[in-house]
C-alpha positions in Angstrom: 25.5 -5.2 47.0 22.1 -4.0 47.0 20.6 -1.1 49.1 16.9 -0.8 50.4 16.1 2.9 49.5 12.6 2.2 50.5 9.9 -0.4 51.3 9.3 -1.1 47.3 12.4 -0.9 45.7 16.3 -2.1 46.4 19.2 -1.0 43.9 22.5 -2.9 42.8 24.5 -0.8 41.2 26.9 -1.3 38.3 30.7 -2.2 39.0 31.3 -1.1 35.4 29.6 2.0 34.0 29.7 2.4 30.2 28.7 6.5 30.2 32.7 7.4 29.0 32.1 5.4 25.8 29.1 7.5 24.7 29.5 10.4 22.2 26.7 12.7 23.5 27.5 15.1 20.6 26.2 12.4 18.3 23.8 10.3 19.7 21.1 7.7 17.8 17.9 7.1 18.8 17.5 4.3 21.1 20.8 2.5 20.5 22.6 3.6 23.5 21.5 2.3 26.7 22.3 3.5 30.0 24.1 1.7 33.3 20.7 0.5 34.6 17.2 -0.8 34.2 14.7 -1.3 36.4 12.5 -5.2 36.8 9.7 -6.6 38.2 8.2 -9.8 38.3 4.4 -10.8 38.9 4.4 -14.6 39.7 1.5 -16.8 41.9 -1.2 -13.5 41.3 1.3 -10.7 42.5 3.6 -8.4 41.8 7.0 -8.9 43.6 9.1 -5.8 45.0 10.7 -4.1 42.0 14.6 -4.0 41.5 17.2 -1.7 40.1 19.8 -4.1 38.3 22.7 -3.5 36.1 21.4 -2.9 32.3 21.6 -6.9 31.0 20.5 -9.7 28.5 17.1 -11.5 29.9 17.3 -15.3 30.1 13.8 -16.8 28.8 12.9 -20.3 28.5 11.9 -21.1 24.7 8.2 -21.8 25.7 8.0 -18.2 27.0 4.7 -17.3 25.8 5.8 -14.1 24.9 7.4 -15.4 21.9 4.0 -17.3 21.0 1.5 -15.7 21.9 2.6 -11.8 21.9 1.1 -10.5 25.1 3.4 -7.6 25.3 2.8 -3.8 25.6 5.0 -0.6 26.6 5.2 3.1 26.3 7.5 5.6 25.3 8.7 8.8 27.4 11.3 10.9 27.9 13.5 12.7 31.0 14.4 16.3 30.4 17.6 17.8 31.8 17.7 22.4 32.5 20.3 24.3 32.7 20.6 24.3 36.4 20.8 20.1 35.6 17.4 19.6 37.3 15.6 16.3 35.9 11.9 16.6 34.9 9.1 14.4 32.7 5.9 15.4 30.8 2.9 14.2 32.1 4.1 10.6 33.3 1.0 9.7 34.8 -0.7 9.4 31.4 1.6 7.3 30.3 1.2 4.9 33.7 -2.8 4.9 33.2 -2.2 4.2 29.1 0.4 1.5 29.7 -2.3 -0.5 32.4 -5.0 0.0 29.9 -3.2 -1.5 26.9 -2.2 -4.5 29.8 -6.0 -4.8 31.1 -6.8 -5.3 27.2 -4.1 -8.2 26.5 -5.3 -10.1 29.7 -2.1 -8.8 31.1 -2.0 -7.8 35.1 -2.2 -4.0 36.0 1.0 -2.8 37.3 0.4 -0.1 40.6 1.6 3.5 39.8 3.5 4.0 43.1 6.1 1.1 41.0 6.0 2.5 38.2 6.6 6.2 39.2 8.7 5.5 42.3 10.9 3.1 40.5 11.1 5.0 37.2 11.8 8.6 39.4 14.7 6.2 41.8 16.0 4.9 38.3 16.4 8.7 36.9 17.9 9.9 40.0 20.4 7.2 39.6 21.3 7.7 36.1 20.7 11.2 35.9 24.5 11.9 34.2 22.8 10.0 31.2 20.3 12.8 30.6 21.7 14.5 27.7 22.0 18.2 27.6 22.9 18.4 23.5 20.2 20.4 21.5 17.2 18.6 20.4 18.5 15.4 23.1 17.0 14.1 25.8 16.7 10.3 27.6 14.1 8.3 26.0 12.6 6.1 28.5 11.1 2.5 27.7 8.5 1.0 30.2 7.4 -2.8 29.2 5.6 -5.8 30.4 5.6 -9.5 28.5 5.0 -13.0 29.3 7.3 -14.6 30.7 5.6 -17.6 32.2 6.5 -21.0 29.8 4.1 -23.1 28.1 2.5 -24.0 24.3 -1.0 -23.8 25.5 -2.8 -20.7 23.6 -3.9 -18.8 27.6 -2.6 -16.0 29.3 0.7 -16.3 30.8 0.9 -16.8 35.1 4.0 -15.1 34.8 5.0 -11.5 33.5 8.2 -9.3 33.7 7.6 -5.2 34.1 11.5 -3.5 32.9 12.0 0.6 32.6 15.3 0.6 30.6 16.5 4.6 29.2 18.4 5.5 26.0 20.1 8.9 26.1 18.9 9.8 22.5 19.2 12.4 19.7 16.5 13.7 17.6 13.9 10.7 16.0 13.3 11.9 12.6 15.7 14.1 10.2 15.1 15.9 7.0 12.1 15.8 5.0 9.1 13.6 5.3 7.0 12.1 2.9 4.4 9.7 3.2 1.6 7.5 1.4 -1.7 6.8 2.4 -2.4 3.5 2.7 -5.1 2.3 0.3 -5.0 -1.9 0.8 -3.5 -2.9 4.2 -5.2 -1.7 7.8 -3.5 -0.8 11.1 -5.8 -1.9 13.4 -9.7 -2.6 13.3 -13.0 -1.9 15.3 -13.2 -4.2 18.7 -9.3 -4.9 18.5 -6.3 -3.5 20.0 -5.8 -0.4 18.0 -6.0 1.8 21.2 -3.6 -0.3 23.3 0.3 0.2 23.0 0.6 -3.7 21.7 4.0 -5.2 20.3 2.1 -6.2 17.6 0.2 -3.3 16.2 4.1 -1.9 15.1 5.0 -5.7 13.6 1.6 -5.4 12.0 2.7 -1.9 10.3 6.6 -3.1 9.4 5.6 -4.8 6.0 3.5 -2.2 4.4 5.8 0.6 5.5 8.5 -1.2 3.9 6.5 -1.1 0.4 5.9 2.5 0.5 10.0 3.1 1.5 10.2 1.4 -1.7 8.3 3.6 -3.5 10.2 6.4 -2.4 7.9 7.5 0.9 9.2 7.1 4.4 6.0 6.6 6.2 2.6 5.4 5.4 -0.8 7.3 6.3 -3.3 4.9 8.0 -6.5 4.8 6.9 -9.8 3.4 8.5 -10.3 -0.4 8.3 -13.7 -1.0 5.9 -13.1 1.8 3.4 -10.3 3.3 3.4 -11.8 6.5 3.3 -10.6 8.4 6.1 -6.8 9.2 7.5 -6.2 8.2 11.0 -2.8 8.2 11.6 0.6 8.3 10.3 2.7 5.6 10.8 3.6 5.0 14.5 1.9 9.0 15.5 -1.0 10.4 15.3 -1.8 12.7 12.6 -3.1 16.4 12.4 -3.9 18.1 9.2 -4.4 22.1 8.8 -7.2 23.7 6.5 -7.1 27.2 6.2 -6.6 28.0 9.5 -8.0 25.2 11.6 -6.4 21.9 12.9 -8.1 18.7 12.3 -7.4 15.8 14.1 -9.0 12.5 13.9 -11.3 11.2 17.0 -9.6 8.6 19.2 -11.3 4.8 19.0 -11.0 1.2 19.3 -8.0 2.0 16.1 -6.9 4.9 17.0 -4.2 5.3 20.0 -5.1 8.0 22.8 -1.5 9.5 22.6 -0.5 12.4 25.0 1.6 14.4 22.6 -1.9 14.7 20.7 -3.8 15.8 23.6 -1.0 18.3 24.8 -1.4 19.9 21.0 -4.9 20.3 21.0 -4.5 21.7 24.3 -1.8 23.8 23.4 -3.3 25.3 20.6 -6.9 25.7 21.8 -5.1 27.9 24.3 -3.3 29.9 21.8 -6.8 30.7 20.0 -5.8 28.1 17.3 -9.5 26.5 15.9 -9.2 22.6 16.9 -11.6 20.3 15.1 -11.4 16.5 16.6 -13.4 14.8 13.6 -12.9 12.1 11.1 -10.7 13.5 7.8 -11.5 11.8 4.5 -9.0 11.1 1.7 -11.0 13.3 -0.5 -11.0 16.4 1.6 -7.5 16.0 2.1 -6.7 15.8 -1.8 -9.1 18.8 -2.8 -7.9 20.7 0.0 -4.2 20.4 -1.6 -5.9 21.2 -5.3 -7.5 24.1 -4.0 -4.3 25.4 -2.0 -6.3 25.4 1.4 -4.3 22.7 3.0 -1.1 24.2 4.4 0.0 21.8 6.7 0.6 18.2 7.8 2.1 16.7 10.4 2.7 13.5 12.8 2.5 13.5 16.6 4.1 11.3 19.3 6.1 11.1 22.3 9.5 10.5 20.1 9.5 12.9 17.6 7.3 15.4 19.6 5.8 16.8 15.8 7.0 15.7 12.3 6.0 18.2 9.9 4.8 15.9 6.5 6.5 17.5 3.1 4.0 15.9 0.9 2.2 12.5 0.6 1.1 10.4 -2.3 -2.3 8.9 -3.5 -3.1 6.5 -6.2 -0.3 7.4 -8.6 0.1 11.2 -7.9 2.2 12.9 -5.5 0.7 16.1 -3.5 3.1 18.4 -2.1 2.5 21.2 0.6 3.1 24.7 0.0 6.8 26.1 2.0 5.1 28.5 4.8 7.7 31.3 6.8 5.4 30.7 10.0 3.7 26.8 10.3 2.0 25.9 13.3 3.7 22.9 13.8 7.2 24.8 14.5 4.8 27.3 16.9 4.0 24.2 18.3 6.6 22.3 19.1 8.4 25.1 20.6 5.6 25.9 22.9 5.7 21.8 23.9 9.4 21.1 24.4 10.1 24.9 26.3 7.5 23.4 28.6 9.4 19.9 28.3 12.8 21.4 29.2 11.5 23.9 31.7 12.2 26.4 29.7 8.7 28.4 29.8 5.5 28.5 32.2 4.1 25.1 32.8 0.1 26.6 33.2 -1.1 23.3 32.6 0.7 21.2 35.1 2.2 19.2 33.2 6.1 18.9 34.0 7.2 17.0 36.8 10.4 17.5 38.7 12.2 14.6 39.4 13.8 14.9 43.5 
């Protein structure tokens, strides 16, 4: 039976809830799916009232044009749970004004923030025993958008369905990280949809990933679309390098995505008197920077790993490893983003939002 808990949004809640079947001592990433999801449907040039339904299969017609045509996008955050069991996010409104951005650029409808933050806030609140507690957990959180109106003709869709569904979810990555940089095949390119959080930039990455895994590498490194000269990001994060005692980044673009773990690092560092350069990194400054010992760290950035620290990464037919350092600034870090992510320190930027 549902229940109007405001003017936007009306909840159904499950009969069945599945949380006693979870081991929260041993939880994947994104396998485990919690008792709810949130939907919304735009249909005749509007967005309907958004619903809280039991978590369940979608029914699509074959001619959806999703499956043709791939206008999709989403985004990736996560809930955190304290010890006193209070519920926060990190900076959800980025993700909000990212996640229309990416829609505006696939000719998709903008979705307004008061449904996506009231309805993902109402959907935490009613789930909130899903938020894991474990060490390194937390509930990974899935907004997306599709087409969902039918038809073969190569337009925009009139229809398109808007979902939040959560995965309670242990760490992303584990053990050591080694990656290739990416000499033939291109992310994205200049003018195209690079920047947006598309379905199909990731399909676009599977098949090349898959040749460096079978060279022994578990990522690849990105490079820029003409020459190939210049790292831009490292498989589905963004990429920092440290020289020395400085940590490069490269400028955001048409191929790069704007992502907020990225921003809150350069923030975070900046403010701990680490030197920041946001410029373009070449392959050669990266390889002479290993030869002459001044590169001392590598590492990936993004909402679902946080920071990956990068063990080594291969070029041509040679393998460069980084040196083993007592103190990294990717550990420093980390630490200073997730105690602000699990309330854990001083939030002096702003950024954590309590969930009530």
């Amino acid at each position: 039976m549902s229940l109007e808990v405001s003017q936007k949004i009306t909840i159904e809640k499950t009969k069945n809830s599945k949380i006693d079947q979870v081991d929260f001592n041993n939880l994947p990433f994104g396998q485990v799916y919690t008792d709810h999801m949130l939907i919304c449907e735009f249909e005749n040039g509007k967005w309907e009232l958004p619903k809280i339904i039991p978590y369940q299969n979608l029914h699509l017609d074959p001619s959806a044009k999703i499956f043709h045509y791939g206008q999709s996008v989403f985004e990736g955050m996560k809930a955190y749970k304290d010890e006193n069991n209070d519920v926060f996010l990190f900076r959800p409104i980025e993700n909000q004004k990212r996640m229309n951005i990416s829609a505006k650029r696939l000719a998709m409808p903008e979705l307004p923030e008061s449904y996506f933050m009231e309805g993902l806030e109402t959907l935490l609140l009613l789930d909130k025993d899903w938020i894991p507690t474990t060490p390194n957990s937390s509930l990974y959180i899935r907004p997306f958008m599709f087409a969902s109106g039918n038809g073969f003709h190569a337009s925009p869709s009139d229809k398109y369905t808007f979902i939040i569904a959560c995965s309670p979810s242990g760490p992303y990555f584990g053990g050591e990280l080694k990656v290739l940089i990416e000499q033939k095949y291109s992310r994205s390119a200049n003018g195209g949809v690079g920047y947006a959080k598309a379905g199909g930039n990731y399909a676009g990455q599977f098949y090349p990933t898959n040749l460096a895994i079978e060279k022994g590498y578990q990522q690849v490194i990105w490079t820029d679309d003409t020459s190939h000269e210049f790292i831009e990001e490292a498989g589905a994060m963004n990429i920092f390098v440290r020289i020395n005692d400085t940590l490069v980044t490269a400028p955001t673009s048409d191929r790069i995505l704007d992502g907020i773990t990225r921003k809150s690092i350069i923030d975070i560092a900046r403010d701990q008197g680490i030197s920041v350069e946001i410029r373009r990194i070449s392959v050669n400054e990266l390889v002479e920077a290993s030869e002459n010992g001044s590169l001392k760290e590598m590492f990936g950035a993004g909402t679902a790993a946080v920071i990956s620290p990068i063990d080594g990464f291969g070029f041509g037919d040679k393998d460069y490893i980084l040196p083993k350092l007592e103190e990294t600034y990717a550990t420093k870090l980390k630490k200073q983003i997730t105690d602000i992510q699990y309330n854990r320190s001083e939030d002096k930027f702003g950024w954590r939002q309590l969930v009530k």
